[in-house]
VOKE-521803 format. One record per residue (C-alpha): residue in three letters; x, z, y; residue number from 1. Coordinates in Angstrom, 2 decimals, padded with zeros to 5 digits, always signed. Layout:
# residues N
   code         x         z         y   pos
    ALA         X         Z         Y   NUM
...
# end
This chain:
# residues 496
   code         x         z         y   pos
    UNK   -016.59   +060.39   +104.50     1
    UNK   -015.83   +059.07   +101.09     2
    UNK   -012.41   +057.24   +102.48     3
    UNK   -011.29   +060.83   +104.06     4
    UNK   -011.97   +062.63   +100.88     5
    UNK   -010.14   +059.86   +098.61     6
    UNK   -006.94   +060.19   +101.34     7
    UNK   -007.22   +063.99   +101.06     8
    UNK   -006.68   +063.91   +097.20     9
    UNK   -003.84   +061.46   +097.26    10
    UNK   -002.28   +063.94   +100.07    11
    UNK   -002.81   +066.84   +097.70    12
    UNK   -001.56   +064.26   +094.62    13
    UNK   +001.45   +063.66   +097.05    14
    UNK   +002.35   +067.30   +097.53    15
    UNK   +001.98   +068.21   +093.92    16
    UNK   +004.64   +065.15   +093.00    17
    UNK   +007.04   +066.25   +095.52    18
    UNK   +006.29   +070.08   +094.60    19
    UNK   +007.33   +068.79   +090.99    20
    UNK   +010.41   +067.21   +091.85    21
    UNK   +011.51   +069.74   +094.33    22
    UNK   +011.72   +072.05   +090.63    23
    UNK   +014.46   +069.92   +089.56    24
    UNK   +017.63   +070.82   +090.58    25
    UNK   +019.70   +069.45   +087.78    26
    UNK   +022.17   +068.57   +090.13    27
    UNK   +022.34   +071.19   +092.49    28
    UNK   +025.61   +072.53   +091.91    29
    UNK   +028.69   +071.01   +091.36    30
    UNK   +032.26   +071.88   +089.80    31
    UNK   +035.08   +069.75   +090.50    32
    UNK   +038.73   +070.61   +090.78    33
    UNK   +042.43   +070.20   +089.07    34
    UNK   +044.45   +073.43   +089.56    35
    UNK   +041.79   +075.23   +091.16    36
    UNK   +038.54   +074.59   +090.20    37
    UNK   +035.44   +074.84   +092.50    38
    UNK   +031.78   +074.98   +092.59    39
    UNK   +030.11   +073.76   +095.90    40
    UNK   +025.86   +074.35   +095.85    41
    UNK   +023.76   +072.58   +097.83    42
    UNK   +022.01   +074.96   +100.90    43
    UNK   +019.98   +074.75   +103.72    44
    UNK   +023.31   +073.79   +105.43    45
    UNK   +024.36   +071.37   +103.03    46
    UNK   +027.09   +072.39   +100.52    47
    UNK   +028.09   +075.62   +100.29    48
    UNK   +031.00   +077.30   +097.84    49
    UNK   +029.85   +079.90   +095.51    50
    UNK   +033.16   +080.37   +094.04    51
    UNK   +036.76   +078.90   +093.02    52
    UNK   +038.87   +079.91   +089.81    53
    UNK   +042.83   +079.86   +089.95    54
    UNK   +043.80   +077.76   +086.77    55
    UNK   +047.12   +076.94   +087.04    56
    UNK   +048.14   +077.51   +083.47    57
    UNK   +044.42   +076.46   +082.14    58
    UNK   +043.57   +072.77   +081.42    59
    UNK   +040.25   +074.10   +080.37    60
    UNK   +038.97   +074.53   +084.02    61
    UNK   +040.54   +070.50   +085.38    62
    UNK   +038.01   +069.09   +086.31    63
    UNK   +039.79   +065.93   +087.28    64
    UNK   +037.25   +063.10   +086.14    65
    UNK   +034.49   +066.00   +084.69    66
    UNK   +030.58   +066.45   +084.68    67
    UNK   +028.25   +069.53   +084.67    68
    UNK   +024.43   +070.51   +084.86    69
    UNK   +022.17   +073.08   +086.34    70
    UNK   +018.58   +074.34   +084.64    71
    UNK   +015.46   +073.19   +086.07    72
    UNK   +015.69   +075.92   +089.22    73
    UNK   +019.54   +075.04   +089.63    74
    UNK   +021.36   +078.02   +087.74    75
    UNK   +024.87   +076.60   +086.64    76
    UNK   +024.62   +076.19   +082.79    77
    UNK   +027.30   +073.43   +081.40    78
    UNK   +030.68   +071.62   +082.35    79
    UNK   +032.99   +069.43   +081.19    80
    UNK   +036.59   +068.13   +081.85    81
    UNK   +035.62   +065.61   +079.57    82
    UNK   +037.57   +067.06   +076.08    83
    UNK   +035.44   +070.09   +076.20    84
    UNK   +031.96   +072.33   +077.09    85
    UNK   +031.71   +075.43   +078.97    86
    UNK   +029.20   +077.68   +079.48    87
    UNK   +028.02   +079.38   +082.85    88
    UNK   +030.90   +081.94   +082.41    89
    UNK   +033.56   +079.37   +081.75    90
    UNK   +033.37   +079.71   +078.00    91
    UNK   +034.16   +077.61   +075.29    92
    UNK   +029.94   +076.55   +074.33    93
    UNK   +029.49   +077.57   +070.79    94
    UNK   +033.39   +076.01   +069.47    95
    UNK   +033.21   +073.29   +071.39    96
    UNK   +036.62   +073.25   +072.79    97
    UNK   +038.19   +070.33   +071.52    98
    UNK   +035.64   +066.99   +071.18    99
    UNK   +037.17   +063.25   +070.60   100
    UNK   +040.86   +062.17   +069.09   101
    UNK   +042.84   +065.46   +068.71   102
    UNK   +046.17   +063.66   +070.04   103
    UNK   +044.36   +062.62   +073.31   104
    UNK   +043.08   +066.12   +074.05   105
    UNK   +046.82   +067.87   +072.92   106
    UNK   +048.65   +065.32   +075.01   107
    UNK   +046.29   +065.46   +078.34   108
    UNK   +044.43   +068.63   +077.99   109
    UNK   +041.52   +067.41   +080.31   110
    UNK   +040.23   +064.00   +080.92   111
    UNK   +042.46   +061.56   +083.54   112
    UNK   +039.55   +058.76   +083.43   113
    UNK   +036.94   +058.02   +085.64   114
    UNK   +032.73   +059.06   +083.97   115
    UNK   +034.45   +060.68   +080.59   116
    UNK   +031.29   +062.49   +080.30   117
    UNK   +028.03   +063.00   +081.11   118
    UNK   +024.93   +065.52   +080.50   119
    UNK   +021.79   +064.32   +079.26   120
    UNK   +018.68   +067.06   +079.59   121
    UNK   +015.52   +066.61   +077.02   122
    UNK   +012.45   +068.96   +076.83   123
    UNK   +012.55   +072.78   +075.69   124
    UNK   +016.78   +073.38   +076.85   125
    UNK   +018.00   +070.85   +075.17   126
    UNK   +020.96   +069.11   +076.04   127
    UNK   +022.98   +066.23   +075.02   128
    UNK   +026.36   +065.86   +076.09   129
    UNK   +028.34   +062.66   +076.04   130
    UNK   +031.87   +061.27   +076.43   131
    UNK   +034.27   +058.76   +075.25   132
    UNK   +037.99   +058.96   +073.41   133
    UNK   +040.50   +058.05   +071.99   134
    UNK   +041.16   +058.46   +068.07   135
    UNK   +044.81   +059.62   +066.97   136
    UNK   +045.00   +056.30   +065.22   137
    UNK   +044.65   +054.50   +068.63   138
    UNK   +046.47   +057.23   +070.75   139
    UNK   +049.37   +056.81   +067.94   140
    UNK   +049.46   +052.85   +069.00   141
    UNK   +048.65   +053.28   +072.58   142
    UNK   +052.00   +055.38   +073.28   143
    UNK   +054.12   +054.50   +070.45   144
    UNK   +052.92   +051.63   +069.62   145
    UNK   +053.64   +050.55   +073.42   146
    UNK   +050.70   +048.76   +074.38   147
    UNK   +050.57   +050.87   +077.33   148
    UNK   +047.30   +049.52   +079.02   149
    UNK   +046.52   +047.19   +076.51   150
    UNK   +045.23   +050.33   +074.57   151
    UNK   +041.27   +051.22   +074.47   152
    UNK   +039.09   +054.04   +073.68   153
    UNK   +037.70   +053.26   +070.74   154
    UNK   +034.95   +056.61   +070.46   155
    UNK   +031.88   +057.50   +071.72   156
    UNK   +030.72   +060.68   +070.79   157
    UNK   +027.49   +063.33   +071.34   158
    UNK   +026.92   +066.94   +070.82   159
    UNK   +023.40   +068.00   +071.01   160
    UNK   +023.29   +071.92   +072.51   161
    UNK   +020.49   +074.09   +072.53   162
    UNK   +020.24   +076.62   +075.90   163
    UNK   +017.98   +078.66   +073.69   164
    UNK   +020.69   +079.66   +071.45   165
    UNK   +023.42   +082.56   +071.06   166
    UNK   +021.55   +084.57   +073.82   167
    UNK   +021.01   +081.32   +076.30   168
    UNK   +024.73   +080.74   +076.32   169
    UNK   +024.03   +077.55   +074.09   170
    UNK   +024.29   +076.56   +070.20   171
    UNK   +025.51   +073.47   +068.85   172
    UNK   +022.63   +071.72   +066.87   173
    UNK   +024.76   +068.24   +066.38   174
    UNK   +028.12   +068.55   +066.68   175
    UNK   +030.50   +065.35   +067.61   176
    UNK   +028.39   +062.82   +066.13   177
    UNK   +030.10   +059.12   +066.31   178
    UNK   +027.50   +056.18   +067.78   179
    UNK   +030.56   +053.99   +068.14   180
    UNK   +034.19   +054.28   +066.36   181
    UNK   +036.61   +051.86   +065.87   182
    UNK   +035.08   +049.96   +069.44   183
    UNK   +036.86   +048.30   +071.96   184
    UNK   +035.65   +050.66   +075.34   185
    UNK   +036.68   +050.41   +078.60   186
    UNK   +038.42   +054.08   +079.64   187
    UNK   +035.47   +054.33   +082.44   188
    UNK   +032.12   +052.49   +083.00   189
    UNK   +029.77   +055.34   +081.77   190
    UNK   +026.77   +056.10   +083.11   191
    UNK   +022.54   +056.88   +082.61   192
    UNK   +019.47   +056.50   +083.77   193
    UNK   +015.84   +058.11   +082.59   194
    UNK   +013.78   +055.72   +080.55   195
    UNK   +010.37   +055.30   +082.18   196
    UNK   +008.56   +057.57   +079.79   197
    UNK   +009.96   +060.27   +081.91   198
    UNK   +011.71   +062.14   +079.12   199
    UNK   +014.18   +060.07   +076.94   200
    UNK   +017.71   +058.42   +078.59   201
    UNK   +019.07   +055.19   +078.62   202
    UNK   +023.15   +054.88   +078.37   203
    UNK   +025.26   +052.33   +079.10   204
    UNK   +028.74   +052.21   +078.32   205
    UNK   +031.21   +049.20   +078.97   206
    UNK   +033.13   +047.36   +076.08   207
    UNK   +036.39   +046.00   +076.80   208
    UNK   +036.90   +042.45   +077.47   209
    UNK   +034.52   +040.08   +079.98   210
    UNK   +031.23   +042.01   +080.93   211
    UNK   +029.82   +043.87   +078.12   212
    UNK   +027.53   +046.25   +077.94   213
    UNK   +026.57   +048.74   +074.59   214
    UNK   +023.05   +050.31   +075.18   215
    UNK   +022.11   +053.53   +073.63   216
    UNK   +018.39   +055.11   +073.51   217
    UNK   +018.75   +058.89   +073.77   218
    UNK   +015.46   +060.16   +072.47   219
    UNK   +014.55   +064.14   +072.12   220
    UNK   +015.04   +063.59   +068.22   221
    UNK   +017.45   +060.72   +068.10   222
    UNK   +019.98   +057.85   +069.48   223
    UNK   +019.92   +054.71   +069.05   224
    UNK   +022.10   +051.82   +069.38   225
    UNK   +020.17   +049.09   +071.16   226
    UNK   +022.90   +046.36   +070.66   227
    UNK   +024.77   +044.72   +073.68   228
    UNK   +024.26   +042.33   +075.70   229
    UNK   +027.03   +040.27   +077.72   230
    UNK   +027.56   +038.36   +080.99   231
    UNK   +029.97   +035.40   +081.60   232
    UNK   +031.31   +037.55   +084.80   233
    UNK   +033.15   +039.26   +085.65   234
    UNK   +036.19   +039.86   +083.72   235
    UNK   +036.85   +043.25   +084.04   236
    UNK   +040.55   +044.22   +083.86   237
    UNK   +042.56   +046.12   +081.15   238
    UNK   +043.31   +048.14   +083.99   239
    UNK   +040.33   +050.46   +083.72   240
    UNK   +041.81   +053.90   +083.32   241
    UNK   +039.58   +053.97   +086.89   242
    UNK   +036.02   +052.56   +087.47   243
    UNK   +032.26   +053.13   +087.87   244
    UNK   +028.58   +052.02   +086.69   245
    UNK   +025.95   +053.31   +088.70   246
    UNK   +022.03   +053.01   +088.71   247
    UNK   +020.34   +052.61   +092.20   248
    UNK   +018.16   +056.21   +092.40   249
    UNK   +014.61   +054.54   +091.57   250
    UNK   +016.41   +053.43   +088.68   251
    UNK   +015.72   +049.26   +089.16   252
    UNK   +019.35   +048.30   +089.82   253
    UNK   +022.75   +048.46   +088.12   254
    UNK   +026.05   +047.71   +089.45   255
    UNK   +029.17   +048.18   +087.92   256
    UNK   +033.53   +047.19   +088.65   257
    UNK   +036.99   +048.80   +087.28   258
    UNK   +040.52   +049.22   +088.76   259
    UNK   +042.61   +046.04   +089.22   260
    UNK   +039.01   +043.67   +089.37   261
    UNK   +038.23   +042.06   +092.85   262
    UNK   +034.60   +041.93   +091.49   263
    UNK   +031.57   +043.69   +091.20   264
    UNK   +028.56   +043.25   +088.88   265
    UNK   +024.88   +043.62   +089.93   266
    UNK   +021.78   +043.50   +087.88   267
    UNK   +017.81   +044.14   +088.28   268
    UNK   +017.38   +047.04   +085.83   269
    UNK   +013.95   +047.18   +083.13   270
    UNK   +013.82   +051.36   +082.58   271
    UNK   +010.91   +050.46   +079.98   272
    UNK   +013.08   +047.82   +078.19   273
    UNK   +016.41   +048.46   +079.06   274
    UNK   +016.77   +044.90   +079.90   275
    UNK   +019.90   +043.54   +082.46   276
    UNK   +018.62   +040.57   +084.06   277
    UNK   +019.09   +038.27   +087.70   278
    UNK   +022.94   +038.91   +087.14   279
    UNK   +025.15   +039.04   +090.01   280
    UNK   +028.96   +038.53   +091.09   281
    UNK   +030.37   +039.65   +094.23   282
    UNK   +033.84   +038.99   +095.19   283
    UNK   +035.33   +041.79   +097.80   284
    UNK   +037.35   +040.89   +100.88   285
    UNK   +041.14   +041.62   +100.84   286
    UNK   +042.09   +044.51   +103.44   287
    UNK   +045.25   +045.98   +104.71   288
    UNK   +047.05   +048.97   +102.69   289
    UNK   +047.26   +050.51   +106.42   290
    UNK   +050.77   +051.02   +105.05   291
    UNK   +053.25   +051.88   +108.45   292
    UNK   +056.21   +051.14   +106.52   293
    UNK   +054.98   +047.46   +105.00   294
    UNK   +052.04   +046.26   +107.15   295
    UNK   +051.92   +043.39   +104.83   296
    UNK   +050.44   +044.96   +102.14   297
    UNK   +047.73   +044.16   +100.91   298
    UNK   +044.20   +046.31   +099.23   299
    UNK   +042.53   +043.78   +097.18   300
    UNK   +041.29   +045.77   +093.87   301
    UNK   +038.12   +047.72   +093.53   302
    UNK   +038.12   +051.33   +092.22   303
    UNK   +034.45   +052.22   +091.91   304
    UNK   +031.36   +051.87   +093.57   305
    UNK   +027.54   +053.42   +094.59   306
    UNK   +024.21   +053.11   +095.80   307
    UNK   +022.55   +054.42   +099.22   308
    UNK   +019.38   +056.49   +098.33   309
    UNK   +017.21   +053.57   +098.86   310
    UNK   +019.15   +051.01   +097.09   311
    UNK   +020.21   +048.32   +099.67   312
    UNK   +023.66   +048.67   +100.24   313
    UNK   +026.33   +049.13   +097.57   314
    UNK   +029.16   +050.99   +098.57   315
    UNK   +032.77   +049.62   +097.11   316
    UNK   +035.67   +051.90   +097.44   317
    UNK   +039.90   +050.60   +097.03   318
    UNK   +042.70   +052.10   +097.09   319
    UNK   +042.80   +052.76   +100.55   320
    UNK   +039.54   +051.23   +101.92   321
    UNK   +035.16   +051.30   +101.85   322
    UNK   +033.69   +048.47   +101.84   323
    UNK   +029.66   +048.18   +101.45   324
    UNK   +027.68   +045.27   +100.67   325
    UNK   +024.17   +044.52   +101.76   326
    UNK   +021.94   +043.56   +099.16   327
    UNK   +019.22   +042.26   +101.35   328
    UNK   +021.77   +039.94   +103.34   329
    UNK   +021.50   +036.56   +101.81   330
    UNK   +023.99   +035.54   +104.79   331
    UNK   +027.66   +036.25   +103.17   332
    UNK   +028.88   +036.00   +106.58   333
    UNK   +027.05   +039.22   +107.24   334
    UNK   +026.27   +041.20   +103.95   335
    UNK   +029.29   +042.66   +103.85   336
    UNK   +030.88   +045.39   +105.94   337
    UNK   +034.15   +047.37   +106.68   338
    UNK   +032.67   +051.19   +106.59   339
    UNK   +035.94   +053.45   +106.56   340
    UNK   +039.63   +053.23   +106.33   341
    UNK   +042.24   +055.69   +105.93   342
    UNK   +040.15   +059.34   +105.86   343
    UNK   +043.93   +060.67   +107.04   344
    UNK   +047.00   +059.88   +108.60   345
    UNK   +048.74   +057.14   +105.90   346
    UNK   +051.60   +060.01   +104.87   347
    UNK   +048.85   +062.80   +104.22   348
    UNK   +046.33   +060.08   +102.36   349
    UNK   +045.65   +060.44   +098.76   350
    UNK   +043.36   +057.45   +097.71   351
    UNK   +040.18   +057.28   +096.66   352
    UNK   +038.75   +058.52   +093.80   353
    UNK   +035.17   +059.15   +092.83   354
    UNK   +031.53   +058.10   +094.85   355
    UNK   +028.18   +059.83   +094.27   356
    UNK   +025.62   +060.52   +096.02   357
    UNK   +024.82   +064.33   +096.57   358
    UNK   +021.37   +066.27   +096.56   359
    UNK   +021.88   +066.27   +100.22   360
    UNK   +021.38   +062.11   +099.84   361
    UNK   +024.80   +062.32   +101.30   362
    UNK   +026.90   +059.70   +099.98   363
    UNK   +030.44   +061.71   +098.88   364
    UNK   +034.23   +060.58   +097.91   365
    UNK   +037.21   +062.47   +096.24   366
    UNK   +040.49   +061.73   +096.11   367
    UNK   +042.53   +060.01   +093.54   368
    UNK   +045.55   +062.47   +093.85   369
    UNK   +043.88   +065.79   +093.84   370
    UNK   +046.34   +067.17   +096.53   371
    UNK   +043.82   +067.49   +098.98   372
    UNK   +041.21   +070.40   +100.86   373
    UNK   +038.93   +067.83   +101.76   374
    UNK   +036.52   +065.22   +099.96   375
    UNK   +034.90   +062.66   +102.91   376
    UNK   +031.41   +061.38   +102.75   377
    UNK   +028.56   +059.11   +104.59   378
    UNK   +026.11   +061.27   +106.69   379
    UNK   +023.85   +058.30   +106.64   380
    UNK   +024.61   +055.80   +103.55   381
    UNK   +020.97   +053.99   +103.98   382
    UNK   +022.06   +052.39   +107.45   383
    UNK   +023.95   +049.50   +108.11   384
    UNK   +027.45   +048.95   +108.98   385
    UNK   +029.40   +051.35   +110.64   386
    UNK   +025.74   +053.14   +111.19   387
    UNK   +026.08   +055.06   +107.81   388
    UNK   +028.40   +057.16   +110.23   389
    UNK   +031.77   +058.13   +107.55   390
    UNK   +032.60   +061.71   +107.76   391
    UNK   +036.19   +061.52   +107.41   392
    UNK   +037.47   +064.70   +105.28   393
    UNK   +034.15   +066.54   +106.54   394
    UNK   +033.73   +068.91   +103.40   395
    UNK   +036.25   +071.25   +103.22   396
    UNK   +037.58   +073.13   +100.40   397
    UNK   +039.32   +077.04   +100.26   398
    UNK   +041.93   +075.72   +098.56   399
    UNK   +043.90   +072.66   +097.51   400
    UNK   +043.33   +070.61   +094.44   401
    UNK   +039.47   +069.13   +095.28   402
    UNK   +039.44   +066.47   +093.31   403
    UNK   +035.80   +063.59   +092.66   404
    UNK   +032.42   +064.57   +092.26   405
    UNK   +030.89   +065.17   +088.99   406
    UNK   +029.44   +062.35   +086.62   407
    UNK   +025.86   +062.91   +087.08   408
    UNK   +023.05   +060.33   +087.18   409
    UNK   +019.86   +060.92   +088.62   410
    UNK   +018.36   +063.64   +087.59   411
    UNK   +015.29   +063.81   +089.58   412
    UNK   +013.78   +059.97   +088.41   413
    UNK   +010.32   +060.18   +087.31   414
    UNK   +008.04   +058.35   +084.63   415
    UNK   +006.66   +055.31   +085.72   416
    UNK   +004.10   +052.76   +083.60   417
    UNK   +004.99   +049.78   +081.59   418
    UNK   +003.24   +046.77   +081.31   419
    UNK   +000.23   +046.14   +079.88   420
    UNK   -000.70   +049.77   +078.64   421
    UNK   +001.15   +051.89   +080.90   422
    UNK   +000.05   +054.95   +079.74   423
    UNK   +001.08   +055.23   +076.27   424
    UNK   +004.19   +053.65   +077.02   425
    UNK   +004.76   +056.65   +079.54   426
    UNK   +003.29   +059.40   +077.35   427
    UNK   +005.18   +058.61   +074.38   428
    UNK   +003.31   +059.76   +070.79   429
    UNK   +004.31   +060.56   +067.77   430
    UNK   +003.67   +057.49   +066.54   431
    UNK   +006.20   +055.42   +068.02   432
    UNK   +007.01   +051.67   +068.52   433
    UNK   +011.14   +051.00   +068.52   434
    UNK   +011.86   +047.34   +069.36   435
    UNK   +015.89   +046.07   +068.85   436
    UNK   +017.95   +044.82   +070.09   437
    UNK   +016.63   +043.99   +073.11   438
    UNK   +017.78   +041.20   +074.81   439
    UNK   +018.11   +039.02   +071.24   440
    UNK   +018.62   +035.42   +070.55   441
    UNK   +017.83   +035.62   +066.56   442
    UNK   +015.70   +038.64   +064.60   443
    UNK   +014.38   +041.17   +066.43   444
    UNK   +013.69   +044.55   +064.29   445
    UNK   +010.71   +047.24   +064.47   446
    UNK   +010.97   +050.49   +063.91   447
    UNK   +007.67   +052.27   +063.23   448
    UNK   +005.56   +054.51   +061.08   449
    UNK   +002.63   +052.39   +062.02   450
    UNK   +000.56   +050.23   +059.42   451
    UNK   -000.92   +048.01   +061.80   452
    UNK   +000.15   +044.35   +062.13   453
    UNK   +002.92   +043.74   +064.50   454
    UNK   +001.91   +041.01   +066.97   455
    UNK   +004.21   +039.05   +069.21   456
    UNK   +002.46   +037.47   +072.33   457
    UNK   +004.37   +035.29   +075.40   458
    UNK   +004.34   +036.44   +079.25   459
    UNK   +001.22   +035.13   +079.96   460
    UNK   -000.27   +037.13   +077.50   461
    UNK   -000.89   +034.03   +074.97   462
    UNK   -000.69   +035.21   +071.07   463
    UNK   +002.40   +033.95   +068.87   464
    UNK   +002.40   +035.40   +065.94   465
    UNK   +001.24   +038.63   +063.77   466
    UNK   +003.12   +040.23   +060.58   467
    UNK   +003.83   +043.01   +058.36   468
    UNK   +006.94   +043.06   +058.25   469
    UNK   +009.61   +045.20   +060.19   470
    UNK   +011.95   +041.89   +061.17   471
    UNK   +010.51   +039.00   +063.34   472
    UNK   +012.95   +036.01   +063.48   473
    UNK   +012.66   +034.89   +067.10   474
    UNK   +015.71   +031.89   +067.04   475
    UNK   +013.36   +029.48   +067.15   476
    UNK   +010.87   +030.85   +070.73   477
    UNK   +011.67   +029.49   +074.17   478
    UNK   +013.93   +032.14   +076.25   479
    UNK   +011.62   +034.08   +078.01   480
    UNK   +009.63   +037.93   +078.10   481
    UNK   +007.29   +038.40   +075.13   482
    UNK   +005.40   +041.38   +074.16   483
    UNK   +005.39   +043.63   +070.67   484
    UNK   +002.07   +044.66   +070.47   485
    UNK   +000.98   +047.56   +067.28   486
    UNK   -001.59   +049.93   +067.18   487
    UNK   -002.31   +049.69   +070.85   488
    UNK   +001.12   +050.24   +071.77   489
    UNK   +003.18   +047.37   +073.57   490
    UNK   +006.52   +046.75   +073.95   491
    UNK   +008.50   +044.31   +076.05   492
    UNK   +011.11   +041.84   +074.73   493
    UNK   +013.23   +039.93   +076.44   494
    UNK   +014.69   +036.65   +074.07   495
    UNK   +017.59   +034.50   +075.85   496
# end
């Protein structure tokens, strides 16, 4: 009797969870669009169009490379071409119609690069929004300088936005606030994931040069820069005006490539530490071009990639091709797989541009060109092979112009614990325990307003050392995880 009533409250426990996350609909809508710009809702049918604005004459509505968000219940609230923020109603949010290097914005109007931007949501409406750019200094020596693709973005930038604000149209609390300027950035390679407390964000954004990634804690009150840390490969090319990072949707993967790499990058992924680690490099197969008029030519860079809803199989898109990779294939014989080719005749074909998954768990691509009705997608992205069943130009627009889905991570992930003391890493107090940067090879830094000594213990749980201070030197420990432990609250470390 006991075991039935003990499986009846996990059912109930079960229903409550999924009642929860049914609330969150983040993600329900999106807007996408150059030209015409469109906003497709998810239904009991799938996607459905609410509506589509004319905008020839208005950068303000391209949505080439943009984001957006919903509320809780899915109401429409923010979007970005990547220079600016609208409201529901297409407005400028609170003066926030030019953010990032001036020149850039003048020259482009909207955003030509792959994850420009994305929304971050935090308890009681508030919203962060991020994006990358280009300052006039750098925009001055990328075109007349002639570097051409040499140039960078050196800018990353946040606005904080309160929904309460102006009549729940939003207000600007923090208003283009500069965590990095004067960087080295790739163009593209932006992209979050919730931190296992459930409420705060972790962002990572890739450097230029090799396989670097900046990490950036976005708390409810504050950001912080948790340092960097590189890999050997791949080296990702200058070539990155395209590209993607994704997290797998329970958030314990990464995987990241840019245009004109035959690589990708995969990584387990700590959402309590932030922590990259069991690092991998896969090399992609060279395809035809399906070009009729020069059948020897040859599709051999990557453009972006994504996840299937349960995180086995990456999906790696070219110019003209989808290839997906099977992460629980140890054979490479087998893991990897020829899923679509041209989603068109080769004269109507406008590339690829653009995978995400949709609320549907559909797995959805855009098109490079914009000139299209259609985008394609994957009616099942969690089988194998040619299983995952493409869709070839399946969703179909009113108009021309559809262009990629928004930049959106996933909005639905849950809190989780962390080991040892799960719970007050997952309900995090006011008195807080900030441990950086994290992976370090030399001092490792606490930020706290607690008085009690700050211990450091190994893996197993064995005690190092205790201190005062807020700065542990940690040059001379064996690579390995360790533990900050303070008032009760621990924290994991990761020295290499």
């Amino acid at each position: 009797m006991f075991k039935i009533y003990k499986c009846l409250l996990l059912l109930q426990l079960l229903q409550c969870v999924l009642s929860a996350n049914g609330q969150n609909k983040f993600g329900a809508t999106w807007v996408t669009g150059v030209i015409n710009s469109f906003e497709v809702s998810v239904g009991a049918l799938g996607f459905q169009f609410s509506k589509y604005v004319d905008t020839t004459a208005d950068t303000r509505f391209c949505f080439n490379n943009g984001s957006n968000i919903c509320d809780s219940n899915g109401r429409l609230l923010l979007m970005s071409n990547g220079f600016n923020v609208l409201d529901s109603n297409k407005n400028y949010v609170d003066g926030l119609d030019s953010i990032g290097g001036r020149d850039i914005i003048q020259y482009y109007g909207f955003s030509a690069y792959s994850q420009a931007s994305v929304f971050l949501p935090m308890d009681s409406s508030v919203y962060y929004f991020v994006m990358s750019s280009a300052s006039d200094s750098e925009f001055y020596r990328w075109f007349q300088g002639g570097v051409g693709y040499d140039a960078v973005f050196d800018e990353l930038l946040y606005c904080k936005i309160d929904m309460k604000g102006n009549g729940g149209m939003g207000k600007v609390v923090e208003r283009e606030i500069k965590i990095v300027e004067g960087g080295t950035l790739s163009k593209a390679q932006m992209q979050a994931c919730r931190h296992a407390n459930g409420k705060d964000w972790w962002l990572f954004k890739h450097a230029r040069g090799g396989n670097k990634v900046l990490k950036f804690l976005f708390r409810q009150d504050s950001v912080i820069n948790m340092g960097m840390q590189s890999f050997a490969e791949p080296v990702f090319s200058k070539y990155d005006g395209g590209g993607q990072s994704m997290f797998s949707q329970d958030g314990k993967k990464f995987a990241t490539t840019c245009r004109g790499t035959s690589k990708i990058f995969v990584a387990d992924f700590d959402r309590c530490t932030g922590v990259l680690s069991n690092p991998l490099v896969f090399a992609i197969d060279t395809l035809s071009m399906h070009n009729p008029y020069d059948t020897a030519q040859k599709d051999y860079f990557t453009e972006g990639l994504a996840f299937s809803p349960n995180g086995r199989f990456v999906y790696v898109y070219m110019y003209s091709n989808i290839q997906q990779l099977d992460l629980w294939d140890s054979n490479p014989a087998t893991r990897w797989a020829v899923v679509a080719e041209l989603d068109t005749t080769a004269d109507a074909f406008t590339s690829y541009s653009g995978m995400y998954l949709g609320p549907d768990d559909k797995l959805y691509i855009g098109n490079w060109a914009a000139a299209s009705k259609q985008m394609s997608y994957f009616n099942n992205p969690n089988e194998k092979g040619l299983a995952s069943d493409f869709c070839p130009r399946c969703l179909r627009f009113p108009k021309f112009n559809a262009k990629t889905p928004p930049n959106m991570p996933n909005y639905d992930l849950g809190a989780e614990p962390c080991w040892p003391l799960g719970n007050n890493e997952v309900e995090m107090k006011n008195e807080e325990l900030l441990v950086y940067p994290n992976p370090t090879s030399g001092k490792l830094y606490i930020k706290t307003a607690l008085r009690d000594k700050r211990e450091l213990y190994n893996a197993m749980g064995q005690f190092i050392l205790s201190t005062q201070a807020n700065e542990i030197d940690v040059s001379r420990c064996s690579k390995g995880v360790y533990y900050i432990r303070c008032s009760g609250q621990v924290r994991k470390v990761v020295i290499e």
